[in-house]
KETORZA-305582 format. One record per residue (C-alpha): residue number from 1; residue in one letter; chain; x, y, z. Coordinates in nm, 3 decimals, m for minus. Layout:
residues N
> NUM,A,A,X,Y,Z $
...
***
This chain:
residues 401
> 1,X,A,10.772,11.797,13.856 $
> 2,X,A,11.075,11.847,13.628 $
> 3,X,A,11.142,11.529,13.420 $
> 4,X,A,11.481,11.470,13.252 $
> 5,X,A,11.410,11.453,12.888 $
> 6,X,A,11.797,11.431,12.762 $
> 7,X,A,11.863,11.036,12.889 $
> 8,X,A,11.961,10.764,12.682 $
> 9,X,A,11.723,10.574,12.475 $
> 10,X,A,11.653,10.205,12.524 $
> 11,X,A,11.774,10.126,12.175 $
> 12,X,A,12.132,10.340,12.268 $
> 13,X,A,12.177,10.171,12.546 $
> 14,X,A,12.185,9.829,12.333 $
> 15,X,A,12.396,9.988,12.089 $
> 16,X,A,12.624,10.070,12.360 $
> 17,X,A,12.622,9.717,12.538 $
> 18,X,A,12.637,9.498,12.163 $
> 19,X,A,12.959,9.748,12.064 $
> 20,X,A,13.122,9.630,12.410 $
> 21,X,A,13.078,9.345,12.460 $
> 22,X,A,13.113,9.083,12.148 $
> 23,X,A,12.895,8.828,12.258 $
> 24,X,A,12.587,9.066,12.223 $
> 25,X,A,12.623,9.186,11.878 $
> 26,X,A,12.466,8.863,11.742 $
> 27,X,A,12.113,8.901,11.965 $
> 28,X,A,11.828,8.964,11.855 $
> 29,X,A,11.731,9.321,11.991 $
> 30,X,A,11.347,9.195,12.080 $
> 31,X,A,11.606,8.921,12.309 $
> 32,X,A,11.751,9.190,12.515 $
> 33,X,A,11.536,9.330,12.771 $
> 34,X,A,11.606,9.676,12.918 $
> 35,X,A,11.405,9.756,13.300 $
> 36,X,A,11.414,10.083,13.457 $
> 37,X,A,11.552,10.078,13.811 $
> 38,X,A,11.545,10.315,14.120 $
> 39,X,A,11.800,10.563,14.185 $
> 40,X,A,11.735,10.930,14.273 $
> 41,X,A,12.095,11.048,14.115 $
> 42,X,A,12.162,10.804,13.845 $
> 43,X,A,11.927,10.665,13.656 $
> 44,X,A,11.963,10.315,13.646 $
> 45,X,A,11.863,9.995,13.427 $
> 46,X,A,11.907,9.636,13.422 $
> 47,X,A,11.999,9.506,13.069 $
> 48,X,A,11.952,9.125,13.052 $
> 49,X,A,11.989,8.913,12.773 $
> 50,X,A,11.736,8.651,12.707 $
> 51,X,A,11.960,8.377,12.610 $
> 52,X,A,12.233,8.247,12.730 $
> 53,X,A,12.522,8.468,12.688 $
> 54,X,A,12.804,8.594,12.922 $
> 55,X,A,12.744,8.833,13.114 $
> 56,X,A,12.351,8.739,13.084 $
> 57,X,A,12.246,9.035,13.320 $
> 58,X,A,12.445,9.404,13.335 $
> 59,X,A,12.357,9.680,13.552 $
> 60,X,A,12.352,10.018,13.307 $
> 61,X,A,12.399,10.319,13.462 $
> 62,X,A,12.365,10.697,13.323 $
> 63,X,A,12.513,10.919,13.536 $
> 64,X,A,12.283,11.203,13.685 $
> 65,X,A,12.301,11.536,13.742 $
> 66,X,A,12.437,11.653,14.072 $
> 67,X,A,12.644,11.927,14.029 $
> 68,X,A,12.788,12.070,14.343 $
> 69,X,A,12.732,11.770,14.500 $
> 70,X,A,12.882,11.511,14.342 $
> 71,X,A,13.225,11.508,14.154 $
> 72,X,A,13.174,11.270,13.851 $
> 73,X,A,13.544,11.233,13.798 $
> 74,X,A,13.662,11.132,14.169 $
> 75,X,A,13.306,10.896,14.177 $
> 76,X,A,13.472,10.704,13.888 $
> 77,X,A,13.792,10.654,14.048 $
> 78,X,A,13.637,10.506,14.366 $
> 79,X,A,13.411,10.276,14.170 $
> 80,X,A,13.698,10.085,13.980 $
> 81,X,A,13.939,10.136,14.305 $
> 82,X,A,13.694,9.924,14.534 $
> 83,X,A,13.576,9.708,14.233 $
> 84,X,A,13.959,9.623,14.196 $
> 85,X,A,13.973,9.531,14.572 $
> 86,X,A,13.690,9.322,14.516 $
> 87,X,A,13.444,9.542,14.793 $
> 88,X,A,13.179,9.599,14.556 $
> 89,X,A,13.000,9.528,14.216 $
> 90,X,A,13.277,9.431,13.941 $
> 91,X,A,13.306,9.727,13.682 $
> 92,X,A,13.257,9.570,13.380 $
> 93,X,A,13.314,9.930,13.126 $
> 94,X,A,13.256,10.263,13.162 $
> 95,X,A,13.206,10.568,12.938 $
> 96,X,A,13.160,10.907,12.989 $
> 97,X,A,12.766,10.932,13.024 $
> 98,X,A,12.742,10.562,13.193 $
> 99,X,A,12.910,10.275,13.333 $
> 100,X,A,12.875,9.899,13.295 $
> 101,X,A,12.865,9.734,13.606 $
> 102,X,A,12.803,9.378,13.752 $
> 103,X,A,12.457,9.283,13.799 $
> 104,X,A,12.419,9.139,14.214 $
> 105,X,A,12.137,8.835,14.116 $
> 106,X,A,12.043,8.773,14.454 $
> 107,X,A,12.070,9.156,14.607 $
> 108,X,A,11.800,9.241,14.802 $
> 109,X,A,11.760,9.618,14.950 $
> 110,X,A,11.632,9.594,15.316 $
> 111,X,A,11.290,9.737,15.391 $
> 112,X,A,11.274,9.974,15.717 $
> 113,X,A,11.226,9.661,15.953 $
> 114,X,A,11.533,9.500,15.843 $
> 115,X,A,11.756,9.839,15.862 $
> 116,X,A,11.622,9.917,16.206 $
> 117,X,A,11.679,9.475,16.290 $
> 118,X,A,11.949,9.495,16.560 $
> 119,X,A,12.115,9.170,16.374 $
> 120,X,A,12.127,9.340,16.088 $
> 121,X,A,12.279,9.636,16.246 $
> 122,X,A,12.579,9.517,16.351 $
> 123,X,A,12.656,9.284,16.037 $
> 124,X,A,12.615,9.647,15.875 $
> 125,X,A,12.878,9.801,16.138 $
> 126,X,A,13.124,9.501,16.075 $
> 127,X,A,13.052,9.599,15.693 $
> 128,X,A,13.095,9.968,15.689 $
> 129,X,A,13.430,9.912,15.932 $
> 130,X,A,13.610,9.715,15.648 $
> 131,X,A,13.480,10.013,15.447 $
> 132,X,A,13.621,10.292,15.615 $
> 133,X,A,13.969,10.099,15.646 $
> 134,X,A,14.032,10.184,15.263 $
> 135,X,A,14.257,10.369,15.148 $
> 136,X,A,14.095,10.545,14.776 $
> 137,X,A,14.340,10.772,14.633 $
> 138,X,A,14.107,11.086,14.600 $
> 139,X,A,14.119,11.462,14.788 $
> 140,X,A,14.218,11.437,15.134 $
> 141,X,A,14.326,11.789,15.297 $
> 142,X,A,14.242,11.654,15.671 $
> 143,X,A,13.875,11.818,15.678 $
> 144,X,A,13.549,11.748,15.602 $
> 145,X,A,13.437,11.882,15.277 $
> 146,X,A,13.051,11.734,15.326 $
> 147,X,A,13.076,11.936,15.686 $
> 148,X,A,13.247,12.225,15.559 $
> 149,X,A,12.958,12.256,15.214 $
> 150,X,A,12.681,12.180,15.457 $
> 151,X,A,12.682,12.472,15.707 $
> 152,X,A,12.881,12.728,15.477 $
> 153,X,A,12.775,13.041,15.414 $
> 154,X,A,12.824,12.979,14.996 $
> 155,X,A,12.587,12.689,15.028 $
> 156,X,A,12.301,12.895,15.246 $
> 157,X,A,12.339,13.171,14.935 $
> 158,X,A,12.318,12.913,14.670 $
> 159,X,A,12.028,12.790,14.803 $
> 160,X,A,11.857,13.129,14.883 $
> 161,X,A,11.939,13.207,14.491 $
> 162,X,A,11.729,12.858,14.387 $
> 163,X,A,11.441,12.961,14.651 $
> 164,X,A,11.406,13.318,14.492 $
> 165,X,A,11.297,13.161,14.202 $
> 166,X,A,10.927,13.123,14.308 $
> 167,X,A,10.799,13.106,13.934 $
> 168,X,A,10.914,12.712,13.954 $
> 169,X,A,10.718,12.629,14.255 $
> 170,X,A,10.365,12.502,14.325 $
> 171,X,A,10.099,12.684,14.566 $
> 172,X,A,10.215,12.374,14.859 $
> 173,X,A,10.581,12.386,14.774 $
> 174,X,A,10.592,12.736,14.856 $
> 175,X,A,10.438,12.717,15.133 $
> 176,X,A,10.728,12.452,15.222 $
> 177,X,A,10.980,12.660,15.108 $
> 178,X,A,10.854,12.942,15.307 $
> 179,X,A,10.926,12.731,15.631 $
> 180,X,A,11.299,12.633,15.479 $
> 181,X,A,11.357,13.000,15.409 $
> 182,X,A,11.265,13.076,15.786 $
> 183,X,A,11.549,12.822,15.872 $
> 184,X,A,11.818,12.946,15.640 $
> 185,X,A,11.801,13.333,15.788 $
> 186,X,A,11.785,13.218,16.171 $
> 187,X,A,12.185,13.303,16.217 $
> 188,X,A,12.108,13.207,16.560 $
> 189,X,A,12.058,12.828,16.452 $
> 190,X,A,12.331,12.810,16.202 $
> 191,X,A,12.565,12.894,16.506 $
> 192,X,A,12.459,12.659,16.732 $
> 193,X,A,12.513,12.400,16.439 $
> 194,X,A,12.879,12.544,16.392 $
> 195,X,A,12.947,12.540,16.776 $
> 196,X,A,12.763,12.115,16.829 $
> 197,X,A,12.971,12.004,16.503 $
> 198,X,A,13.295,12.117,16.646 $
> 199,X,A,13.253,12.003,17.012 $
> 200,X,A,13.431,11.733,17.084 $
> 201,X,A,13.533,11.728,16.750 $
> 202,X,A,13.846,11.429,16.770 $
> 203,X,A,13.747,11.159,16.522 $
> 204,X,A,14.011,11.079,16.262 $
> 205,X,A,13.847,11.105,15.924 $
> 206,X,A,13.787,10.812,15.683 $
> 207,X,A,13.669,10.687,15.369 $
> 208,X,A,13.284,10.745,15.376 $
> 209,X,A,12.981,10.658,15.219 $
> 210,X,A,12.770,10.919,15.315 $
> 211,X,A,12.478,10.787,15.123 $
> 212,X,A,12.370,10.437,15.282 $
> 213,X,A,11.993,10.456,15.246 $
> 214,X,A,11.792,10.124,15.202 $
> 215,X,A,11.835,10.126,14.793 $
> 216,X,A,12.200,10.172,14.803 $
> 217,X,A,12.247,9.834,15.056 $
> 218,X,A,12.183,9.477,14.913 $
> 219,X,A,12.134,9.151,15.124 $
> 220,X,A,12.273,8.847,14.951 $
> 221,X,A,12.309,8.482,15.032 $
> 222,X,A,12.631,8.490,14.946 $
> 223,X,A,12.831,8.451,15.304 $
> 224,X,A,13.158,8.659,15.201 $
> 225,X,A,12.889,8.925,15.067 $
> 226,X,A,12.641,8.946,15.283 $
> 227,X,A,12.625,9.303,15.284 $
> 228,X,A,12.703,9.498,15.036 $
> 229,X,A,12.729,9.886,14.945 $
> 230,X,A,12.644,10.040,14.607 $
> 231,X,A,12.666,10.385,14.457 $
> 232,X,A,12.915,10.565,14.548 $
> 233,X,A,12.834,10.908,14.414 $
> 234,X,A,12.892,11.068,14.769 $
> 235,X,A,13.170,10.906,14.928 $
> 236,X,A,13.478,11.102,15.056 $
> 237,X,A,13.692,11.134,15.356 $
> 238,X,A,13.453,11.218,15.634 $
> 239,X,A,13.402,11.128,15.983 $
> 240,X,A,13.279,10.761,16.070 $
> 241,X,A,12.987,10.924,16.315 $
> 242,X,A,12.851,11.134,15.969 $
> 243,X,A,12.815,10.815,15.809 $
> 244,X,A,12.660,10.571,16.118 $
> 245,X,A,12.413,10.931,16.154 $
> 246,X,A,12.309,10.925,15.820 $
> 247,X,A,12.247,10.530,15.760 $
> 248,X,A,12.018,10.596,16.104 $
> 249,X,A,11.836,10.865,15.910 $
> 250,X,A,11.816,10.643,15.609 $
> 251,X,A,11.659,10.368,15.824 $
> 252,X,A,11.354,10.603,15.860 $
> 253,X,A,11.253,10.665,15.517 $
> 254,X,A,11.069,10.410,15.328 $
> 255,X,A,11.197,10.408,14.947 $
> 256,X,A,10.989,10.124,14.825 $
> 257,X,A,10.691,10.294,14.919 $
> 258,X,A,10.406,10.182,14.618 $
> 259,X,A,10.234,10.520,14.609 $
> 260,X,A,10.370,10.844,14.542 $
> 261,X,A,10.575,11.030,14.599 $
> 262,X,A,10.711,10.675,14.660 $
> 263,X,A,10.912,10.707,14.951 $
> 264,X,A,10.758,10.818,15.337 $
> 265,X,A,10.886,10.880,15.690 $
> 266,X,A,10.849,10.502,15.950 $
> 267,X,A,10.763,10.657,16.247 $
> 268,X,A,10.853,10.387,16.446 $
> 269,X,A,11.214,10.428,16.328 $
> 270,X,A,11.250,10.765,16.357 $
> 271,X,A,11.164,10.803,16.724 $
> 272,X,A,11.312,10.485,16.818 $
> 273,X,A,11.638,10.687,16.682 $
> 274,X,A,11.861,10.751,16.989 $
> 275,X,A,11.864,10.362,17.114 $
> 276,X,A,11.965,10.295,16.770 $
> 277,X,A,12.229,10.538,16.802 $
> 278,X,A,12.366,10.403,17.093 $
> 279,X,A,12.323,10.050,16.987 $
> 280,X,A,12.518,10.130,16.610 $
> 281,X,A,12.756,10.299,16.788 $
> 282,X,A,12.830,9.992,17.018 $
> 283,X,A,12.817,9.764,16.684 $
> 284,X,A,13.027,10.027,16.571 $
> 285,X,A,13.332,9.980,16.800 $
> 286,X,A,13.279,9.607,16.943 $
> 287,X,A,13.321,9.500,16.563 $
> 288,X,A,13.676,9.734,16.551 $
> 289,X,A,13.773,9.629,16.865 $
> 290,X,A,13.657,9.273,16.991 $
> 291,X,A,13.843,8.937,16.865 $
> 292,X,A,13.581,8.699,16.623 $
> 293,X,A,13.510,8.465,16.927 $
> 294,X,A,13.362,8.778,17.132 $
> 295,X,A,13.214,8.868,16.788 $
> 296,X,A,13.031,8.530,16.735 $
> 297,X,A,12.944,8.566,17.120 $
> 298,X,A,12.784,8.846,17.061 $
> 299,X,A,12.588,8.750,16.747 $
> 300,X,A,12.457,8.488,16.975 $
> 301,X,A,12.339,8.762,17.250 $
> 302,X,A,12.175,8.970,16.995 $
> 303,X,A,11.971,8.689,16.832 $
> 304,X,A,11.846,8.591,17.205 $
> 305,X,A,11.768,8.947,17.305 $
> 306,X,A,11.630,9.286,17.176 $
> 307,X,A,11.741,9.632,17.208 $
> 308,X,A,11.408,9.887,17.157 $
> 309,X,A,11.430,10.042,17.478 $
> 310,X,A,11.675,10.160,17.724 $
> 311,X,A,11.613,9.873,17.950 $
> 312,X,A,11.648,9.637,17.669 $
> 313,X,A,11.997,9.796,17.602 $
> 314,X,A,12.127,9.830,17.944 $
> 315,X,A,12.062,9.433,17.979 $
> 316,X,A,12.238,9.371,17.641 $
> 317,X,A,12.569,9.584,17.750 $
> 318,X,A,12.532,9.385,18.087 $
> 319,X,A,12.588,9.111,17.909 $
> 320,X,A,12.856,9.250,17.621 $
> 321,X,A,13.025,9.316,17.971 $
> 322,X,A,13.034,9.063,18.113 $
> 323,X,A,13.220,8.862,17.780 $
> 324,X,A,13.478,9.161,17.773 $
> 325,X,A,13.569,9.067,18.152 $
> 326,X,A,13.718,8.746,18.012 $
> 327,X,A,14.012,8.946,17.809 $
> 328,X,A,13.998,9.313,17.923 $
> 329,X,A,14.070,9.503,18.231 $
> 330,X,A,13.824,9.657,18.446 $
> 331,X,A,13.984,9.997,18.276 $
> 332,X,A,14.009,9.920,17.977 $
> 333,X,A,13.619,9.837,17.959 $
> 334,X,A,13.553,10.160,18.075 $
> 335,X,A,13.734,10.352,17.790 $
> 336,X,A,13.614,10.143,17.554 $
> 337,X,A,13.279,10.271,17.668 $
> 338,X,A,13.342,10.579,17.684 $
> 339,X,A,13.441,10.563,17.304 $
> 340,X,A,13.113,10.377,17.241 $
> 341,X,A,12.939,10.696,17.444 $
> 342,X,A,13.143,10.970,17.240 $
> 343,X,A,13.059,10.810,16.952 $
> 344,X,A,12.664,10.759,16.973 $
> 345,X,A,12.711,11.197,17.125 $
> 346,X,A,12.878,11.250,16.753 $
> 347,X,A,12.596,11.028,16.591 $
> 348,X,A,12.309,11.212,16.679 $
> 349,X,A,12.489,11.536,16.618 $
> 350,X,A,12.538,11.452,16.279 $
> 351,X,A,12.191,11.334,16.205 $
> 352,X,A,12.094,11.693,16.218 $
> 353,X,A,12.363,11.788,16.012 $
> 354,X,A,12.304,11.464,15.772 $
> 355,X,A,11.948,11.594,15.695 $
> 356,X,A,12.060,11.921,15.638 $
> 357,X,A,12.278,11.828,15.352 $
> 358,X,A,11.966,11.634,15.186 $
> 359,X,A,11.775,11.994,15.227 $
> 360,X,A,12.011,12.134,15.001 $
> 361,X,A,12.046,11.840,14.760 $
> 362,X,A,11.667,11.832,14.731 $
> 363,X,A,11.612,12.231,14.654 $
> 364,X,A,11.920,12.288,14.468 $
> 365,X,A,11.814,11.994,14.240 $
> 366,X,A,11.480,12.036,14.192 $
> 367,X,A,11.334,12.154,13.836 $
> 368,X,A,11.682,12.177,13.738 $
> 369,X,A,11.760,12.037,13.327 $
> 370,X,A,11.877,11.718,13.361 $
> 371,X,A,11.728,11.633,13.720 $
> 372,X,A,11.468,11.275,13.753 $
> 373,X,A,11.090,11.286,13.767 $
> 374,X,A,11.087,11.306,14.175 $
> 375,X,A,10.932,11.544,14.475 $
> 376,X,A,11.238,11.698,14.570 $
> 377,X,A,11.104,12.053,14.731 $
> 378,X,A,10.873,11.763,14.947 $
> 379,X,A,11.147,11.540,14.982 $
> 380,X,A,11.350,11.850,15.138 $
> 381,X,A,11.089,11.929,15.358 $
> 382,X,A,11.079,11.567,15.473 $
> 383,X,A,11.433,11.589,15.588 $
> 384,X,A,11.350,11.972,15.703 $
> 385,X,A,11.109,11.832,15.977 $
> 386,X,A,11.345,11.527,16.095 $
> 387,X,A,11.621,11.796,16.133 $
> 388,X,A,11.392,12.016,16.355 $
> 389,X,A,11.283,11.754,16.584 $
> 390,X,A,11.660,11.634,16.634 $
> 391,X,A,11.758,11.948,16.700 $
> 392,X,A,11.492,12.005,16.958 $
> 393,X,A,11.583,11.680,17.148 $
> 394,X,A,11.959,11.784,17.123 $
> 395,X,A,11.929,12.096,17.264 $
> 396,X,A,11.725,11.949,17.529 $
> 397,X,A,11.960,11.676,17.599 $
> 398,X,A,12.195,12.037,17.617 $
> 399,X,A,12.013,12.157,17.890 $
> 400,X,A,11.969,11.904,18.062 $
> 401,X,A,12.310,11.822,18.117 $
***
C-alpha cells in the first residue's frame, strides 16, 4: 500500500510548536515527546512536554489529502467557529499544513459495544441535536452537496477513471474492484438509489458531521462534555437522517482492531442495524422534543430496560408512551411518532447511500501521493458489501409493503 512520504518530520513539528508557543523554546528537545495517532485523513500526533509547561499536552495535526472530498479552507472555518462556541477542542494555532489544537486528557473513543449501548445512544442523539442547531457560516444553497457528489454521474466517471488504472492494484484488489466495477455500470441500481433518496424527501437540512465513526467521538468524565465530536473534515449542511445513518454504519466497524488491516466489520452490530435505527431515531426526536424531566425519565427507562429486539423496543415505546400521556395529547403522540417512523425510513435509506460515499473515498484515495499507509481498495469493499446487504433488505422491506 501507498505510504505518504511528504509529512512533517518529528523534529519540524517541534520547531513549529517551540516558534508558537514561548514557553517551549527553552525545552530540551529529548523533553518533548511526539506519538503518532490514528486518523485515516489527517495524520495526527500528540506533542507533550515532559515538564511542566502550559499547555503540557497539544494535539498536532497535518492535514491530509482528500481532494474532492474535503474542502481544506471551509474545514478551517468550522474548526475555529465551533471552538469559539466552545462545542469542541479549543484551537490553539493553525497554519497552512497543520493546526494546533487542545489535547482532550480524559477522551476516550467508544469501542463497538459502547456505540451500539442504547445509553450511550441517546446521550449521542442529545449531543449531535445541539450540533445540528449551529449555525457555521459556510456554503449553503438549500441541497445536499454529500447527496448530490455521491450518486452523480461526475463522481461514477471519476471513479471509473481511478479503477482503469489496474497497474496500481494487487491480484485480490482486483478481484474487488471487479465486483465495484459491476456496481458502478448497473444503471438500473443507480436509479433506484436516485428514486429511495428523493422519496419522502422533507427534512430541513442542517449542520452535519457526516463522519462520526468511533475515533472521531470521545467519552469524558467531564459532565458538560460528556460527548464530544472531533474532526470535522466532512461536515456541511446535510440532512439529520445522513448523519444518524452513517454514525449507525460507523457503529459496525471496529477501528481499534490490533491486527491489520486494523479495523473489521462487528457482526453483531451490523445486523442488529434496523432496531438501532428505530431506536436513534426515537433518541433522535424525544431529545428535540421532550422537556428535561421526560428526558431524565427516560434515562431512567433505558438503564432498567434493553432495546435488541423488536419486542424489547415495543415495551420501551410502551413505556416512553405512557410518560408523554402526562403532557401531550392523544394526537399529538401520534405525530410525534410518525416523525420518529419517517425518520428511522430516511435512516436506513441513507445507510446505503452513507457507504456509498466511503466506496468512493476509499478508491479515489487509494495509492494516490500524499494518501496514509491504509487498505483502502479493502476498506471500499468493506463498505461495498454493507451497502449490498442494505439494499437487499430495503428493497425487500419495498415489496413487502
Amino acid at each position: 500500500m501507498n505510504s505518504r512520504n511528504t509529512h512533517l518530520t518529528e523534529y519540524t513539528i517541534k520547531e513549529i510548536i517551540s516558534e508558537k508557543f514561548t514557553s517551549w523554546k527553552q525545552i530540551n528537545p529529548s523533553q518533548i515527546s511526539i506519538s503518532r495517532l490514528t486518523g485515516l485523513t489527517n495524520i495526527t500526533y500528540k506533542a507533550q512536554a515532559m515538564i511542566d509547561t502550559t499547555p503540557q499536552t497539544i494535539l498536532f495535526r497535518e492535514f491530509g489529502n482528500a481532494e474532492g472530498f474535503v474542502d481544506s479552507q471551509q474545514e478551517r472555518i468550522i474548526f475555529k467557529s465551533i471552538s469559539d462556541m466552545d462545542l469542541g477542542p479549543q484551537q490553539l494555532e493553525c497554519g497552512d499544513r497543520w493546526r494546533m489544537e487542545e489535547y482532550v486528557k480524559d477522551g476516550v473513543h467508544p469501542n463497538n459495544q459502547k456505540m451500539a449501548d442504547a445509553n450511550f445512544q441517546f446521550k449521542s442523539m442529545a449531543v449531535l441535536q445541539k450540533f445540528h442547531q449551529m449555525e457555521i457560516p459556510i456554503s449553503n444553497d438549500g441541497s445536499s452537496l454529500i447527496l448530490k457528489k455521491t450518486i452523480s454521474e461526475e463522481m461514477k466517471e471519476n471513479v471509473i477513471k481511478k479503477i482503469e488504472k489496474r497497474h496500481l492494484y494487487t491480484d485480490v484488489e482486483l478481484k474487488q474492484l471487479e465486483c465495484l466495477e459491476r456496481f458502478i455500470t448497473n444503471e438500473e441500481e443507480f436509479n433506484y438509489l436516485n428514486e429511495m433518496t428523493q422519496k419522502e424527501n422533507h427534512e430541513e437540512l442542517k449542520f452535519c458531521h457526516n463522519d462520526l465513526n468511533q475515533l472521531n467521538i470521545f467519552n469524558t468524565s467531564n459532565k458538560d462534555k460528556e460527548i464530544i465530536f472531533i474532526d470535522y473534515e466532512y461536515c456541511s449542511y446535510n440532512y439529520p437522517s445522513y448523519d444518524i445513518a452513517n454514525f449507525l454504519n460507523e457503529s459496525a466497524i471496529n477501528y481499534q482492531h490490533e491486527e491489520a488491516p486494523y479495523y473489521v466489520l462487528e457482526e453483531d452490530n451490523f445486523n442488529s442495524a434496523p432496531i438501532q435505527a428505530h431506536f436513534l431515531a426515537l433518541s433522535y426526536i424525544l431529545n428535540k422534543e421532550c422537556t428535561q424531566m421526560e428526558i431524565d425519565q427516560i434515562y431512567k427507562l433505558i438503564n432498567e430496560q434493553t432495546n435488541k429486539n423488536k419486542d424489547e423496543l415495543k415495551t420501551f415505546i410502551g413505556l416512553v408512551k405512557q410518560i408523554l400521556e402526562q403532557r401531550l395529547s392523544e394526537q399529538e403522540i401520534v405525530d410525534l411518532f410518525k416523525a420518529i417512523s419517517y425518520l428511522k425510513r430516511r435512516i436506513r435509506r441513507f445507510q446505503i447511500i452513507s457507504n456509498l460515499n466511503w466506496v468512493w473515498w476509499s478508491i479515489l484515495l487509494a495509492y494516490e501521493k500524499n494518501s496514509l499507509s491504509f487498505e483502502y481498495i479493502d476498506y471500499g469493499f468493506l463498505r461495498f458489501k454493507m451497502l449490498e446487504k442494505l439494499l437487499e433488505l430495503e428493497k425487500a422491506r419495498k415489496s413487502t409493503n
